[in-house]
Wavefront OBJ file of the C-alpha trace (Angstrom):
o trace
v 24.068 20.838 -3.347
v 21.165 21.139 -6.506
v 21.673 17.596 -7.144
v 21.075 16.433 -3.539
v 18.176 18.844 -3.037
v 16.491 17.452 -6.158
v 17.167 14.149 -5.316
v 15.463 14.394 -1.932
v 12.511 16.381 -3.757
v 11.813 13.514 -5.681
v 11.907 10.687 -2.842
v 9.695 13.053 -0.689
v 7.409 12.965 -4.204
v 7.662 8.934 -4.315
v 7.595 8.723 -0.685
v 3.764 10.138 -0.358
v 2.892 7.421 -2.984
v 4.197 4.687 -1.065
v 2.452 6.130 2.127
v -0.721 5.270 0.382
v 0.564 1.991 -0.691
v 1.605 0.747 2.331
v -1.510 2.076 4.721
v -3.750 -0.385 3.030
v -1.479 -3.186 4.327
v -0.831 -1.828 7.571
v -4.675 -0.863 8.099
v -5.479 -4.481 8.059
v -2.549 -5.769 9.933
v -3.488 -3.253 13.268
v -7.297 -5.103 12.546
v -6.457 -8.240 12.379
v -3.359 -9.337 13.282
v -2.620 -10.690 9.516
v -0.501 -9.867 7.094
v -2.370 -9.634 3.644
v 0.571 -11.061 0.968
v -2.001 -10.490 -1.865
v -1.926 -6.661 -1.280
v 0.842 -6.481 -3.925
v -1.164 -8.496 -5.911
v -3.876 -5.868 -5.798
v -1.725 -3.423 -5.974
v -0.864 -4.773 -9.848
v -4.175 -5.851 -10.737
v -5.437 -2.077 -9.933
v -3.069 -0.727 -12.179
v -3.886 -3.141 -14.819
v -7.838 -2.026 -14.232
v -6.109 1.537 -14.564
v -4.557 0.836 -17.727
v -7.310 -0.810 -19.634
v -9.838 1.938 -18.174
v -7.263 4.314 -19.773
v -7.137 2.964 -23.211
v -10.976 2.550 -23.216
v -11.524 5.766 -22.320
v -8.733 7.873 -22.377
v -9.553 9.590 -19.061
v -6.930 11.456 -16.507
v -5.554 7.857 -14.723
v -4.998 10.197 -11.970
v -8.990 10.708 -11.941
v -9.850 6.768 -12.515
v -8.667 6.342 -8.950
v -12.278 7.335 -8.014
v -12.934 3.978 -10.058
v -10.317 1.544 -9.154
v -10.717 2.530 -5.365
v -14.346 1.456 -4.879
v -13.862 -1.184 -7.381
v -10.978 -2.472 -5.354
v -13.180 -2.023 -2.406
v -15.846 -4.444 -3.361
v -13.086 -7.406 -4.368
v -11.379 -7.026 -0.837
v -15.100 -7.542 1.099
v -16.096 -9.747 -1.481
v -12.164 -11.810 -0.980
v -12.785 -11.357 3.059
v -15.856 -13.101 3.021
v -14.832 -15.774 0.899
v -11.580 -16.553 1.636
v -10.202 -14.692 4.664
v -12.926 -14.684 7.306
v -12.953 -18.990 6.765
v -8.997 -19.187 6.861
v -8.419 -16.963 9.863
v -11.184 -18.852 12.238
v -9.463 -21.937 11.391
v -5.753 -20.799 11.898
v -4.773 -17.398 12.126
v -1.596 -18.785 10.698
v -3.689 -20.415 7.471
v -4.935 -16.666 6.692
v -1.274 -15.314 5.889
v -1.091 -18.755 3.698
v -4.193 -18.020 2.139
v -3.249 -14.445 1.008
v 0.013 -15.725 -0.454
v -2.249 -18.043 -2.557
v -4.797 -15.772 -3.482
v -1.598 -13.645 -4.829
v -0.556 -16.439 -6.898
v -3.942 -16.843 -7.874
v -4.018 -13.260 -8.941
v -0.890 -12.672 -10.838
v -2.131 -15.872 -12.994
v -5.309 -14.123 -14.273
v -3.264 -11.138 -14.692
v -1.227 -12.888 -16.564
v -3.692 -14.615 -18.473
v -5.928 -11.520 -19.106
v -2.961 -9.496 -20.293
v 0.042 -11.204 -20.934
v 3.351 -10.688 -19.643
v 4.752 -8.055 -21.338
v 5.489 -4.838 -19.695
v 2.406 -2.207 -19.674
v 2.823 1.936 -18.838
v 0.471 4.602 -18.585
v 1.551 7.329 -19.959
v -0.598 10.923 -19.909
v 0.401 14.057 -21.572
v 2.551 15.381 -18.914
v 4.301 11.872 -17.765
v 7.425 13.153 -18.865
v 6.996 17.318 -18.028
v 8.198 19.001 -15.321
v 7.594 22.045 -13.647
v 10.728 24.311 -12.795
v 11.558 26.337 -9.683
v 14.814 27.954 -9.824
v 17.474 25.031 -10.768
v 14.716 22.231 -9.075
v 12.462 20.763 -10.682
v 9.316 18.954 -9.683
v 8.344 16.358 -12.150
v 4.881 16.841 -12.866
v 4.088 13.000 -12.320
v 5.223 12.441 -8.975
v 4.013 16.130 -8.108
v 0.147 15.276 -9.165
v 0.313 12.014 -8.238
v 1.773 12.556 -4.603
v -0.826 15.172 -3.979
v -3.597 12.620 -4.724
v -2.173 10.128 -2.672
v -1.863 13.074 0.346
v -5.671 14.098 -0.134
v -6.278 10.133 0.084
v -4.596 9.822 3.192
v -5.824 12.994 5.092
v -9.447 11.514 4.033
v -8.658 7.950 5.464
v -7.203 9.231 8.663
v -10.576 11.772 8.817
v -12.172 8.643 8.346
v -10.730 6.192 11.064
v -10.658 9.456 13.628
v -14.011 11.162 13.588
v -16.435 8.394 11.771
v -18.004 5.343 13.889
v -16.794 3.085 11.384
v -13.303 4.507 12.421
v -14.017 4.819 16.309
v -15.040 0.518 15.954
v -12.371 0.266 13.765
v -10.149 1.399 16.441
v -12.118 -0.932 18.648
v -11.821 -4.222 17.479
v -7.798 -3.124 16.870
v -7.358 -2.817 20.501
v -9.467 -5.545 21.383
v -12.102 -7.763 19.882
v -13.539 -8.751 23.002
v -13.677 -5.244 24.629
v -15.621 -4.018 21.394
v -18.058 -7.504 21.163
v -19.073 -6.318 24.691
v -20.011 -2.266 23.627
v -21.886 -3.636 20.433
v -19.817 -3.532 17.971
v -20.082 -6.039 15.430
v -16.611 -6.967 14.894
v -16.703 -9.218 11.437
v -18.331 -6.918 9.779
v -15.673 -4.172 10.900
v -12.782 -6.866 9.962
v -14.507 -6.956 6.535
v -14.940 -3.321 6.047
v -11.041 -2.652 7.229
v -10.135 -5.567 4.940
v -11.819 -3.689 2.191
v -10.554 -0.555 2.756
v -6.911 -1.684 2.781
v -7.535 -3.166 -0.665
v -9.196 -0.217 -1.600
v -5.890 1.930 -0.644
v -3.976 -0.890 -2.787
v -6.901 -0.045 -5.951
v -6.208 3.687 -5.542
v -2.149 3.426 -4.979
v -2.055 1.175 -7.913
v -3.866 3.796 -10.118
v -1.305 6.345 -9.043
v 1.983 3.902 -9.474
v 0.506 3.062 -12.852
v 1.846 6.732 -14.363
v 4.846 6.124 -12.590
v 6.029 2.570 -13.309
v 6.248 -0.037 -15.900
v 4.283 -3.509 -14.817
v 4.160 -6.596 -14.939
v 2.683 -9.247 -13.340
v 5.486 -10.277 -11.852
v 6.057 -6.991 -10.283
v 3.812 -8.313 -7.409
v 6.769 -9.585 -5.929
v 8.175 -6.215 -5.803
v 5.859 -4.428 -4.071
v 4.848 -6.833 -1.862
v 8.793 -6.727 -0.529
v 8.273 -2.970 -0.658
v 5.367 -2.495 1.388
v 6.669 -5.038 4.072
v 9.600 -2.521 4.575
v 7.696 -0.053 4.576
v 5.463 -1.399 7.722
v 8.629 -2.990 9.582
v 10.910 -0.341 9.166
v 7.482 2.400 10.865
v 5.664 -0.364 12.766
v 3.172 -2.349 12.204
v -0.073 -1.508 12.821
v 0.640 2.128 13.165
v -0.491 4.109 9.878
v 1.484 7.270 11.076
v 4.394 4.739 10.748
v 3.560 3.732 7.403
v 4.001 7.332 6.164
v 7.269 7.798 8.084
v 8.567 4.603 6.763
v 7.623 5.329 3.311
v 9.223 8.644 3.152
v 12.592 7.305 4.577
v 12.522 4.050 1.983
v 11.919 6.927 -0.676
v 14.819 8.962 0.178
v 17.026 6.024 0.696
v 16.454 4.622 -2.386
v 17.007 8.030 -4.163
v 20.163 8.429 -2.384
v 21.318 5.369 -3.150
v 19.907 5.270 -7.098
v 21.774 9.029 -7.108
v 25.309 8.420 -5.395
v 25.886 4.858 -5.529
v 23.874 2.880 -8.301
v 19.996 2.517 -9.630
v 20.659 -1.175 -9.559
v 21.567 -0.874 -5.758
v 17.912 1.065 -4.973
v 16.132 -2.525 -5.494
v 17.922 -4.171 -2.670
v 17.276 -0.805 0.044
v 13.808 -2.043 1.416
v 14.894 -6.051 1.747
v 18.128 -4.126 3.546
v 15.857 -2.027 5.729
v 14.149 -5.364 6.866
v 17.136 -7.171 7.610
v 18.388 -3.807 9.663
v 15.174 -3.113 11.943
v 14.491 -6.346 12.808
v 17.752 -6.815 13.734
v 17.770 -3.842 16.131
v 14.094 -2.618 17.205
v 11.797 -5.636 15.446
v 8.513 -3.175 16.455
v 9.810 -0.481 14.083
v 9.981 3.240 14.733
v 6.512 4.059 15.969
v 5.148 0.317 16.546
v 4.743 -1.153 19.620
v 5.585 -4.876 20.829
v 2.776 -7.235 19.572
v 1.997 -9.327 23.011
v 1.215 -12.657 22.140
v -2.318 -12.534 23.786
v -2.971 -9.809 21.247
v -2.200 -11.782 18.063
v -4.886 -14.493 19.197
v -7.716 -12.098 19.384
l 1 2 3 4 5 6 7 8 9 10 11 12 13 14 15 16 17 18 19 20 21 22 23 24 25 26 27 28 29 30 31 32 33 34 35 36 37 38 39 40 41 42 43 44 45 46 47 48 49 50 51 52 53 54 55 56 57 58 59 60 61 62 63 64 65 66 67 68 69 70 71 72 73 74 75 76 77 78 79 80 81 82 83 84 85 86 87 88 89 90 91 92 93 94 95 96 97 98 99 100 101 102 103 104 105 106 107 108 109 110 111 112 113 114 115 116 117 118 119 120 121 122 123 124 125 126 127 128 129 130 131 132 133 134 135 136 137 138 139 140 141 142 143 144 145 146 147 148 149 150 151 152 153 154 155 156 157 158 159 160 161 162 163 164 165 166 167 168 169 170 171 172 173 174 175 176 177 178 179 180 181 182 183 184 185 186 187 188 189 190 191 192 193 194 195 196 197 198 199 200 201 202 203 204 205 206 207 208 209 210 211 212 213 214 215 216 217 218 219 220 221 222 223 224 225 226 227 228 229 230 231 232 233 234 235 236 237 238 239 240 241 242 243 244 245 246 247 248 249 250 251 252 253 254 255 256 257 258 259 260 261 262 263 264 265 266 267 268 269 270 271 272 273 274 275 276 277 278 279 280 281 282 283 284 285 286 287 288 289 290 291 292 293 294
């Protein structure tokens, strides 16, 4: 009974990580109907920025995510403008091609910039624990999950009491309805792109103490987050952090009981599975097709 308890302590640690993760993604999906393939990208370079930041400076990396967030922040408007705004009034189909080359694009300079051997960040208490009874809480996930909780409490304050959140919420539902109250809606598709790239510059920080990288691991993330959003719904950010905890846990379980080498095929399982039997995911609804042409 110990060894399932801890075991489902330490996917509900990992789980509030990937929560963060995967609201970035999810954030801009409910805005815009697109889903951003270079968030795993971003994800990677973030923890690169993390990692150099560290060995520069030899600050908490835990604390640096009040650098790589509004760092992160400024590429995703910058990348909107540039890249995403052009490709989606074109095609919305061109803009999911577009962020699958922009992630190509990405793990190249990452690639370039630091090679592709495999890079950790490793504080003081990476490897400590703290001990409750015969559980214990591994003081990496612990500090780490609570950072990614405060992060999430202060998006959703942000996208439920703030204007920016209220025409967020707008333009989600419909970009005609808010047009006609005022709102200007590019501008709130670039600040919802940035935000979700932020989320991907401050989960990155955080995955950066928890994980080895390397710029390959793009791919893996990128898989994980879109299980994450299917397997919750997309578009729905409460989803995100239900999915996230259940992926956690199941690949805990499965790392536990059956094998570690299993826990890398649970999210591309979890896709296969809930699209299979409820495609809109636990909390999503059904995207109308009038809706993914606004």
């Amino acid at each position: 009974m110990t060894e399932l308890v801890q075991t489902l302590v330490f996917g509900v640690l990992v789980g509030g990580v990937y929560s963060l993760v995967a609201s970035g993604m999810n954030l801009v999906f409910g805005v815009m109907k697109v889903v951003n393939l270079a968030q795993g990208a971003m994800l990677i370079l973030s923890a690169y920025l993390t990692y150099s930041l560290w060995k520069a400076v030899d600050l908490d990396p835990l604390l640096l995510v009040l650098v790589t967030a509004p760092s992160m922040y400024v590429v995703g408007w910058a990348t909107y403008y540039l890249f995403i705004e052009r490709a989606r009034t074109t095609d919305p189909a061109m803009a999911l091609v577009t962020t699958f080359g922009l992630a190509l694009i990405t793990k190249g300079i990452m690639a370039l910039l630091w090679g592709n051997d495999q890079h950790a960040v490793t504080p003081a208490y990476a490897n400590r624990s703290f001990t409750l009874g015969s559980l214990h809480f591994p003081q990496a996930q612990l500090y780490a999950c609570l950072v990614a909780v405060a992060i999430l409490a202060g998006l959703y304050a942000l996208l439920r009491y703030t204007w920016l959140g209220q025409s967020v919420q707008a333009a989600a539902s419909s970009s005609d309805g808010a047009r006609l109250i005022g709102i200007e809606v590019r501008k709130v598709r670039a600040a919802a792109f940035a935000l979700g790239v932020a989320a991907a510059g401050a989960g990155g920080a955080l995955l950066s103490v928890l994980y080895p990288f390397t710029p390959s691991s793009t791919d893996h993330w990128i898989g994980l987050m879109l299980s994450i959003i299917v397997l919750g719904g997309m578009g729905s950010l409460p989803g995100s952090v239900l999915g996230a905890v259940l992926i956690a846990l199941a690949e805990s379980l499965t790392a536990a009981y059956i094998a570690p080498d299993w826990a890398t095929a649970v999210p591309y399982l979890v896709i296969i599975l809930v699209l299979l039997a409820r495609p809109q995911g636990l909390m999503g609804i059904r995207l109308r097709e009038d809706m993914s042409r606004a």
